[in-house]
C-alpha positions in Angstrom: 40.4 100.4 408.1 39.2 103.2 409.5 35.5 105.1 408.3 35.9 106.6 405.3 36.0 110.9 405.1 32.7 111.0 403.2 30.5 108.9 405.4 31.8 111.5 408.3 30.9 114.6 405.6 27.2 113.9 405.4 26.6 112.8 409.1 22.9 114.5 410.3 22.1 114.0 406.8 19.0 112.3 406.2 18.0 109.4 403.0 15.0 107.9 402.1 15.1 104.6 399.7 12.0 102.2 399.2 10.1 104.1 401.8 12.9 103.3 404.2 13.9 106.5 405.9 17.4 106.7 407.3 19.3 109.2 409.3 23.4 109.2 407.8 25.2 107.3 408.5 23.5 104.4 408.9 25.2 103.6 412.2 25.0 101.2 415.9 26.1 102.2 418.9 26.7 100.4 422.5 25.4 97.4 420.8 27.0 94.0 422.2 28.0 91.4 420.0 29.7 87.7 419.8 31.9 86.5 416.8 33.2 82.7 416.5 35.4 80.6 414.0 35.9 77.3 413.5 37.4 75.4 410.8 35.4 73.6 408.0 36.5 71.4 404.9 37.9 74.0 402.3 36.6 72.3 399.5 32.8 71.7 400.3 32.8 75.2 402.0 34.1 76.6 397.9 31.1 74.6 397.0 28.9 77.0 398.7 30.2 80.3 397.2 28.3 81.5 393.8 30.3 82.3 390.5 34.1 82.2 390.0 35.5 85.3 391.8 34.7 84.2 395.2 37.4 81.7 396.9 37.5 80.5 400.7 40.6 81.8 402.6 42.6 78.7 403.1 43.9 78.4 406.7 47.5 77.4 407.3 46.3 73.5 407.4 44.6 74.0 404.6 41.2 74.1 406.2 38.3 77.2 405.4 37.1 79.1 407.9 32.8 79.1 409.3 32.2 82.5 410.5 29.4 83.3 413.1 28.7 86.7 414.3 25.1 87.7 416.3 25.2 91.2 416.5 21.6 92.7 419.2 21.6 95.9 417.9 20.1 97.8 420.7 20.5 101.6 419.1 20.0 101.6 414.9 18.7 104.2 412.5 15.5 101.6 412.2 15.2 100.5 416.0 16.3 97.4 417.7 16.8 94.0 416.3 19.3 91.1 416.3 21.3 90.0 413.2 22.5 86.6 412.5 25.3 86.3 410.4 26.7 82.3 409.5 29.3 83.0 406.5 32.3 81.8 404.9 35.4 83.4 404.6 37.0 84.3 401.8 38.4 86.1 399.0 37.6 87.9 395.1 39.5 87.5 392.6 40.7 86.0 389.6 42.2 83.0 391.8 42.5 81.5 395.1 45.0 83.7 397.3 48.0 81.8 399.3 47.3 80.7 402.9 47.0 83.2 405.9 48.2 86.0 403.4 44.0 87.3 403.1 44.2 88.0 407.1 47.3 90.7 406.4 46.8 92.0 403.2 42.5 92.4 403.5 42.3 95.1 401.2 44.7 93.3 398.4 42.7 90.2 398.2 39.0 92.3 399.2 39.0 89.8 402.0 35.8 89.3 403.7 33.0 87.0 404.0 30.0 85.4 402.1 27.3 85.4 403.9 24.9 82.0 403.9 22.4 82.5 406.6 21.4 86.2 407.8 18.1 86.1 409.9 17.0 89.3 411.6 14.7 90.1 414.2 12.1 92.7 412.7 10.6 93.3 409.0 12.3 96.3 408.3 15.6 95.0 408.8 14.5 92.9 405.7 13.4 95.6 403.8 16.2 97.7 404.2 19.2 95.5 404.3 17.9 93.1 401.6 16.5 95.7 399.3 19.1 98.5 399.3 22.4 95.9 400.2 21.2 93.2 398.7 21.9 90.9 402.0 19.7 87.6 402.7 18.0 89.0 405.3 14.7 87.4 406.7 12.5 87.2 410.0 13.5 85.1 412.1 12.9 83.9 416.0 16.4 84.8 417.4 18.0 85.6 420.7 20.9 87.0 422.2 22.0 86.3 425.9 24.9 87.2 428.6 25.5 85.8 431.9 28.1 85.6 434.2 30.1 83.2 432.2 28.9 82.9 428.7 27.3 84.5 425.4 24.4 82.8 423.0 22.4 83.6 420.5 19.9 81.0 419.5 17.9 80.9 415.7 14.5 79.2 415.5 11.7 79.1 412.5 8.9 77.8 411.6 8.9 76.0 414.8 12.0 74.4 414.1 15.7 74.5 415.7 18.1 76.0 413.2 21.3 77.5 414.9 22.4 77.8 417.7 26.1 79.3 419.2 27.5 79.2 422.9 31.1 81.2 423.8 32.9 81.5 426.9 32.1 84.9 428.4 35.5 86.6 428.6 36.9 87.6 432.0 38.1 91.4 430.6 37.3 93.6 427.1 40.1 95.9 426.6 41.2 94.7 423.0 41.0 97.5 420.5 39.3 96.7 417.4 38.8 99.1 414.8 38.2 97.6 411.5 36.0 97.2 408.4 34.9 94.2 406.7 33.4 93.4 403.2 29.9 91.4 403.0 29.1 89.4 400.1 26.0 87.9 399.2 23.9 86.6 396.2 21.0 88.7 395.4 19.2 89.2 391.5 21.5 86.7 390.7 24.4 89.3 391.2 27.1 89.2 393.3 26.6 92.2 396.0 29.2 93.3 398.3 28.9 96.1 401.3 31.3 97.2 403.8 30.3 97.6 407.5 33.0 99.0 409.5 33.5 98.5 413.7 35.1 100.2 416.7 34.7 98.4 419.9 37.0 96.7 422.6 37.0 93.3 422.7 37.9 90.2 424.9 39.3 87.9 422.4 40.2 84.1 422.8 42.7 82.1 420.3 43.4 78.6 420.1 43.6 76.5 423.2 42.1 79.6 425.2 38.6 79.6 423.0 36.1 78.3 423.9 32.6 77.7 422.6 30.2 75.3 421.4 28.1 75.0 418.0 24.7 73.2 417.2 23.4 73.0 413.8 19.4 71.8 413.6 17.5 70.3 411.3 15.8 73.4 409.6 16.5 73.3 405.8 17.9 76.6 405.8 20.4 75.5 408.0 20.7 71.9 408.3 23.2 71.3 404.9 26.1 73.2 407.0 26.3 69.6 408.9 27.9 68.8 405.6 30.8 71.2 405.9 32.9 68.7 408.5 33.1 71.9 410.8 35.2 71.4 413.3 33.7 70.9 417.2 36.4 73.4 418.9 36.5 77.1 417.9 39.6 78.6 415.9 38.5 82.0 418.3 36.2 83.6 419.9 35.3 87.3 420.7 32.9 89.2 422.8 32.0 93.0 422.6 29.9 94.6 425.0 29.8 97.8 423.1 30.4 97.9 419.7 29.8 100.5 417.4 29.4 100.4 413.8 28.8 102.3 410.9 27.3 100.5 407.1 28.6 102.3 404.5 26.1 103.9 401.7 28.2 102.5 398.7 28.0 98.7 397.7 29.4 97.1 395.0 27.6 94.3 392.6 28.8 92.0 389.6 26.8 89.9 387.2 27.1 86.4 387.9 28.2 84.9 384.6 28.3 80.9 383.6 29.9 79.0 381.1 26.5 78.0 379.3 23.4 80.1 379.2 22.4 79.8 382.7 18.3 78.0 382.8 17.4 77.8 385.9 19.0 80.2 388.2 16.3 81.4 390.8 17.9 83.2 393.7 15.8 85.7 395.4 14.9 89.0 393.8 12.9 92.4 394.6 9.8 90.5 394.7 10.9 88.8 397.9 10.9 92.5 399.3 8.8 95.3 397.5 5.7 94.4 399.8 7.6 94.4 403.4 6.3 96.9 405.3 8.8 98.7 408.1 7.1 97.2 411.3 9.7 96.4 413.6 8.1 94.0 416.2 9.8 91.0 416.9 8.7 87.4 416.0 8.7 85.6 419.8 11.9 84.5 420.9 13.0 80.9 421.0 11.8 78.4 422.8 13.4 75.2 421.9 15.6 73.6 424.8 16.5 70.1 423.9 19.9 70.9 421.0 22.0 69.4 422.6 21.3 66.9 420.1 22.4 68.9 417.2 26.1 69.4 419.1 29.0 70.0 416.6 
């Protein structure tokens, strides 16, 4: 899925939304990044996803899928930070699709992920990507390191351990991706969905050949994913070194709609952003060294 003509049209462009000012397209570039699988128990990880037009894809064992990516967004039209994304995968539509089929046919079954966990590094992230996209965005103490033979990111707050992901650096990156992928997230009690679209060269590991490790702390914003049965070993892995990326300027949103009158939905709304500021200084980093505790 390559970037749509219009987003190339009004490049040098300039926005301004919510005081956030933006050059077009909102874009990355040279920005390295880490992206992990691993199966989870399809049923509780439906559990998680809001309404009834959201479904998990259903791997060929009949598993779901847990989606980590940590993107350290070194060049942004709002200046560095990291982003933490821990999602689902899955589907909209009327009904569940059939196994594997989501992972050919994407834009069919408006495959993508639903996003549970997004911290960021700096306050405008929040602003922006929670206020105009309607992602879960908030601060966060996060990392993102690369050594001679592996990849991490690490999420802390509130002095607490939340997340934390390990992948085998690979030896080469010479697999082409170029691809676009649909967000989902819950926001004003609507279903929101944005599209984010990649070109970078990978080194990508499958099976047998991935691997990685996965610790899950005891923060509340994180600590009910222990529930999910997530499986120990990755179903892949993937490193980019330089990725680019361009967030498109149209999203999508639904009403979220109930069989009864709905009482006591509270999910965040624009008073959780309308008095961010755009500083974009970085909580410290994390500090926390004994996880091992909180191995998958």
């Amino acid at each position: 899925m390559g970037i749509p003509k219009r987003i190339k049209n009004y490049s040098g462009r300039y926005a301004l939304v919510d005081g956030v000012p933006f050059t077009m397209p909102v874009a990355t570039k040279n920005s390295p990044a880490l992206m992990a699988a691993f199966l989870c128990d399809y049923d509780k990880a439906n559990q998680l996803l809001p309404g009834n037009e959201l479904h998990a894809v259903k791997y060929i064992n009949g598993k779901a899928i847990f989606m980590v990516t940590v993107i350290n967004y070194l060049h942004t039209n709002i200046g560095k930070y990291i982003e933490y994304s821990i999602a689902i995968a899955c589907t909209r539509g009327p009904k569940p699709a059939p196994r594997m089929l989501p992972a050919v046919f994407m834009k069919h079954y408006h495959t993508g992920q639903y996003i549970l966990e997004l911290p960021v590094s700096t306050e405008v992230s929040v602003k922006g990507g929670k206020g105009i996209w309607g992602m879960p965005k908030h601060q966060a103490n996060l990392d993102f390191k690369i050594t001679d033979n592996q990849v991490s990111a690490q999420y802390e707050l509130d002095g607490k351990f939340a997340f934390r992901i390990e992948i085998d650096k690979p030896n080469s990156c010479n697999f082409p991706l170029n691809v676009g992928t649909v967000n989902y997230s819950h926001f004003r009690n609507m279903l929101m969905a944005s599209n984010i679209y990649f070109d970078a060269k990978a080194g990508i590991k499958i099976g047998k050949k991935a691997k990685g490790s996965l610790y899950i702390g005891d923060h509340p914003r994180t600590a009910y994913m222990r529930d999910l049965e997530i499986e120990s070993n990755p179903l892949f892995t993937a490193f980019m070194p330089n990725a680019n990326g361009v967030l498109d300027d149209h999203f999508e949103c639904w009403f979220m709609t109930y069989d009864n009158k709905p009482q006591n939905v509270t999910p965040e709304d624009f008073s959780s952003v309308i008095d961010l500021k755009l500083n974009e200084d970085w909580l410290p980093s994390p500090t926390i060294t004994d996880y091992e505790k909180f191995k998958i």
